[in-house]
Residue frames relative to the residue before (quaternion, step in Angstrom):
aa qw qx qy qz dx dy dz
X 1.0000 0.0000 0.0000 0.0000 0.00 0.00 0.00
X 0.4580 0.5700 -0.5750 0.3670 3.82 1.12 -0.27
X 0.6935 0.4639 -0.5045 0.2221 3.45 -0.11 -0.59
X 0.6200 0.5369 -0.3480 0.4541 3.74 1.24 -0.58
X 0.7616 0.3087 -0.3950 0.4106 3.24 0.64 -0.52
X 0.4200 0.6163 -0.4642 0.4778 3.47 0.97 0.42
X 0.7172 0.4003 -0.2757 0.4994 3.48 0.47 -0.94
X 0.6416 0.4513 -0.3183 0.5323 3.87 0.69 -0.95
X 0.7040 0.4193 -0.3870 0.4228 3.96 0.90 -0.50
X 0.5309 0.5847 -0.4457 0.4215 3.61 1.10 -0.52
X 0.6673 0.6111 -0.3024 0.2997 3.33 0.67 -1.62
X 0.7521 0.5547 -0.1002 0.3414 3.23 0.84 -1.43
X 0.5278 0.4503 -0.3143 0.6480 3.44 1.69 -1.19
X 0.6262 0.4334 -0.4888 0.4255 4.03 0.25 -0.70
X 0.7889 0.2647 -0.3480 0.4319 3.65 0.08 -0.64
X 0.6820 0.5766 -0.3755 0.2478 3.76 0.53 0.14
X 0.5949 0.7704 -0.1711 0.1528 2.58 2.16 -0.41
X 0.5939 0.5899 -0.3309 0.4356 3.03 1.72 -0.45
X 0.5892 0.5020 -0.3715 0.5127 3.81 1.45 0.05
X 0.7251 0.5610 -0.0475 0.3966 3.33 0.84 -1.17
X 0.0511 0.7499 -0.6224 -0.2182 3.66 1.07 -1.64
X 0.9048 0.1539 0.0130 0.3968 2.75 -1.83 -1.17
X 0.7023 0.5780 -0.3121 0.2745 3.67 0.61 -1.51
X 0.4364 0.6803 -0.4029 0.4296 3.49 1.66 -1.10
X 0.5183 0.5705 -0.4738 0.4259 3.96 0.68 -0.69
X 0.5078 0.6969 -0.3652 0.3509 3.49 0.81 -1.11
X 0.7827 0.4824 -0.1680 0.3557 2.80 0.03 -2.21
X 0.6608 0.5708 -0.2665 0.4080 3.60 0.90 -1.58
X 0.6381 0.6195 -0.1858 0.4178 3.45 1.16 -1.08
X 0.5188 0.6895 -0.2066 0.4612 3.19 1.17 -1.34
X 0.8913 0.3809 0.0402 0.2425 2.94 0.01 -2.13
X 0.6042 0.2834 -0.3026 0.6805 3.17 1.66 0.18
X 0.7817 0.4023 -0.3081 0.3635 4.13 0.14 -0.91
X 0.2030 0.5873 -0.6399 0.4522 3.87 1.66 0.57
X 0.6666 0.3481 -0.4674 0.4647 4.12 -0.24 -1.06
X 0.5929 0.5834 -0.5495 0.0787 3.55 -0.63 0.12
X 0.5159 0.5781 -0.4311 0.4624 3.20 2.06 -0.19
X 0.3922 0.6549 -0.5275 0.3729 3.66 0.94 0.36
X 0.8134 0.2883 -0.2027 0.4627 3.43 0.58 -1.40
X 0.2812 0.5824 -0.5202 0.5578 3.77 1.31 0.87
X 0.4553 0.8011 -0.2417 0.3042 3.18 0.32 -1.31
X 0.8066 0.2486 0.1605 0.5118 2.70 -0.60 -2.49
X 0.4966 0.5955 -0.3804 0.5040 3.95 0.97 -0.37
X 0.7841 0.3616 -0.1203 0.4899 3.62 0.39 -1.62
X 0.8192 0.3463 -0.3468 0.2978 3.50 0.95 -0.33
X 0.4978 0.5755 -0.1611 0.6285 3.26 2.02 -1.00
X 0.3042 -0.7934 0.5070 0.1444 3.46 0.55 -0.24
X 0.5435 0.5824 -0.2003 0.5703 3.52 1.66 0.79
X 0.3789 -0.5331 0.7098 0.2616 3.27 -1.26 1.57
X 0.6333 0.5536 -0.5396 0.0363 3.61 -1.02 -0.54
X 0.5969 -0.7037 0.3706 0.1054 3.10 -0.65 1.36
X 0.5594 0.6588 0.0019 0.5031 2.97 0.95 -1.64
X 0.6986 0.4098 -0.1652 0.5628 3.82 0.40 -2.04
X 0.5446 0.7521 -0.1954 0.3154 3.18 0.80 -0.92
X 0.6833 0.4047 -0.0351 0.6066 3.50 0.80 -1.69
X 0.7255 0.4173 -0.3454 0.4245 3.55 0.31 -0.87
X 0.7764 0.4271 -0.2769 0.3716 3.54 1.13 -0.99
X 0.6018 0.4943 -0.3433 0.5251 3.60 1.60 0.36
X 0.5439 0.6473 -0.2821 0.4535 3.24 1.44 -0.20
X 0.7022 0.1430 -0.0089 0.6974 3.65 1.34 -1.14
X 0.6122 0.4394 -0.5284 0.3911 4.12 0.11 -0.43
X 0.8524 0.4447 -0.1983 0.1903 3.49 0.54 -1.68
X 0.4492 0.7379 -0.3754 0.3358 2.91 1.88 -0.52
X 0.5335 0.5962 -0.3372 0.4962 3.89 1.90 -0.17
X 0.6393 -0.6282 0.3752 0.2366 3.16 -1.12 1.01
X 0.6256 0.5817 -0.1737 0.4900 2.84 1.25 -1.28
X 0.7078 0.3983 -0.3011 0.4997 3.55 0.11 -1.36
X 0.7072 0.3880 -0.3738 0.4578 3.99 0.22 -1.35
X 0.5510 0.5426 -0.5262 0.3536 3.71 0.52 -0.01
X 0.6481 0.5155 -0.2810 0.4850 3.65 0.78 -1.33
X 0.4175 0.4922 -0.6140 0.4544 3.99 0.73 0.04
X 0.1255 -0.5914 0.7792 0.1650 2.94 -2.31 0.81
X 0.1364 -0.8540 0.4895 0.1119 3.47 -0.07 0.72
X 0.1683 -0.8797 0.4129 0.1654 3.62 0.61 1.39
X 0.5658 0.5859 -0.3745 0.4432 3.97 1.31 -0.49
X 0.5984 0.7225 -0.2424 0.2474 3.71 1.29 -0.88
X 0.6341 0.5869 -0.3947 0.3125 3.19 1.25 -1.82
X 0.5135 -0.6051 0.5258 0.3059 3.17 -1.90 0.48
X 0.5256 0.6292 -0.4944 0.2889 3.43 1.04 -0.28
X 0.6704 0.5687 -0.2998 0.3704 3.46 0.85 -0.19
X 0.5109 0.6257 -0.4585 0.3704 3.29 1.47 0.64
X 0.4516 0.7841 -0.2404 0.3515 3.28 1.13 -0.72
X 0.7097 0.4771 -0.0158 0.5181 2.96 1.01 -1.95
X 0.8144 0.1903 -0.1942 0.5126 3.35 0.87 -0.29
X 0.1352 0.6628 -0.4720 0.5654 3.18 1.34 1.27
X 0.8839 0.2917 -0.1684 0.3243 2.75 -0.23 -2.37
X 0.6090 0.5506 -0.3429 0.4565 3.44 1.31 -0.67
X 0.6245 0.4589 -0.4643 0.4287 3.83 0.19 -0.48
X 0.4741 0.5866 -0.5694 0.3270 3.92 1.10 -0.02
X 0.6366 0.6019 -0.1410 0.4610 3.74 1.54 -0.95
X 0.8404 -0.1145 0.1294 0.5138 3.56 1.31 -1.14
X 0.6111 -0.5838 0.4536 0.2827 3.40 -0.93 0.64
X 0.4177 0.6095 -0.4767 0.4763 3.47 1.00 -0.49
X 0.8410 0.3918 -0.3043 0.2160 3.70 -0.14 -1.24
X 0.5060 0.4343 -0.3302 0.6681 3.01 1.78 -1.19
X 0.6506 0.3137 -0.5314 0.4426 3.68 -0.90 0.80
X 0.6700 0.4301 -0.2882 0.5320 3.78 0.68 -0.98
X 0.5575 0.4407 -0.4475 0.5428 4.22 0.59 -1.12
X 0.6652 0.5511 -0.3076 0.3989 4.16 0.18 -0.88
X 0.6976 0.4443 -0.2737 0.4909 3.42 0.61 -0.99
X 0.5038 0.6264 -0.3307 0.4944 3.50 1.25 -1.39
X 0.8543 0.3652 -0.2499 0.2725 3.12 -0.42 -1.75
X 0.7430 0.4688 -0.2252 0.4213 3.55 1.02 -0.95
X 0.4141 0.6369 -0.3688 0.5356 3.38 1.56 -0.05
X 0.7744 0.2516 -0.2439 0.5268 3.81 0.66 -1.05
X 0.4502 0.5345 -0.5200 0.4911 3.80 0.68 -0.64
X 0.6765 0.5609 -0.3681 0.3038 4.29 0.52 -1.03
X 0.7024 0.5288 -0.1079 0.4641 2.88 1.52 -1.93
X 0.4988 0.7110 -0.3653 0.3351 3.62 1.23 -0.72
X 0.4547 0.8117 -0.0231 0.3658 2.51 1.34 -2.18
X 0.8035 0.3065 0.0050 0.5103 3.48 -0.37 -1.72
X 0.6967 0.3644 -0.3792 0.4879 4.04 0.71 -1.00
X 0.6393 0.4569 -0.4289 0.4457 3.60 0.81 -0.96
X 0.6126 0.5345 -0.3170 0.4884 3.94 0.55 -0.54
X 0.7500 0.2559 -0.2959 0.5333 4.12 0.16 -0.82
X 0.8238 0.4261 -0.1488 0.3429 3.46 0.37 -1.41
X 0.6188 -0.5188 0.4917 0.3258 3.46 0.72 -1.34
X 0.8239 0.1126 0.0663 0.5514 3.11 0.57 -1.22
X 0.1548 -0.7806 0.5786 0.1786 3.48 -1.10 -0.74
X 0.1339 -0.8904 0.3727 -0.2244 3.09 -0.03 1.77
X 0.4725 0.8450 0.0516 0.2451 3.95 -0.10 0.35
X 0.8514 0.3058 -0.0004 0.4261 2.50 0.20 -2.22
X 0.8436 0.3638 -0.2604 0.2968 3.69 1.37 -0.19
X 0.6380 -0.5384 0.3953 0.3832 3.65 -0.47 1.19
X 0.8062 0.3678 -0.2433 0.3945 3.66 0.17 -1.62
X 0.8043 0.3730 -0.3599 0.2907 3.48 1.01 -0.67
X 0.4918 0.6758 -0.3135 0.4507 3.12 1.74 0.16
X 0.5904 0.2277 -0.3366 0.6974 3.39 1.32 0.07
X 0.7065 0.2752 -0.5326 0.3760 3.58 -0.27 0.79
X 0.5317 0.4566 -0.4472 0.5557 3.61 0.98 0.31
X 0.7098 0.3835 -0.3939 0.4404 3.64 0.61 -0.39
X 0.4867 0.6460 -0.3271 0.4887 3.92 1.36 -0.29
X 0.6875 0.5155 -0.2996 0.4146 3.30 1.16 -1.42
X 0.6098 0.6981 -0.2004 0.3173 2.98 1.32 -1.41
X 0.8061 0.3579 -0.0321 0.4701 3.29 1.22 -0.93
X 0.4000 0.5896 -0.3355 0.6162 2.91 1.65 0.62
């Protein structure tokens, strides 16, 4: 999916630019280098730099319900829109980053609600209260 959210981030930084300038870079940035907590991920779980091992094993492992569930995707939570809300009140940076963000998951929603069914994940708080339940 990186390549879409590349393409859907280019698009977007091109048309924002005449509001935005330079900052649109942001947005474009944003919207594709959120996936890097994937290859964190695969680092922390595979116990491997390979880059390479990496791609193939998100390409064919995750495409399993099972396995793409066990992702924590730490760049994903929604709680981190807010926060970069409240901060663009201070700087353009955020409103260009909150944008990239937001269209990055609206992409990913998308795609889980399309392969998988559902869409599952994306919050910090309920992932620690399912993991609280859990241990209870």
């Amino acid at each position: 999916m990186l390549w879409q959210h590349f393409t859907v981030s280019t698009i977007i930084a091109i048309a924002l630019y005449p509001f935005l300038g330079l900052w649109s870079l942001v947005v474009y940035v944003t919207g594709f280098l959120i996936d890097s907590d994937h290859y964190l991920f695969y680092i922390i779980k595979k116990k491997s730099w390979n880059i390479k091992k990496a791609y193939r094993y998100f390409r064919t492992e995750t495409q399993k319900v099972s396995e793409y569930k066990k992702m924590v995707k730490v760049f994903h939570f929604l709680e981190y829109i807010p926060v970069m809300l409240i901060a663009s009140l201070f700087h353009t940076l955020f409103i260009a980053a909150a944008i990239g963000f937001v269209a990055h998951i609206i992409m990913d929603f998308i795609y889980e609600e399309h392969a998988f069914g559902s869409v599952r994940g994306y919050s910090l708080l309920s992932r620690l209260s399912a993991g609280k339940q859990k241990a209870l």
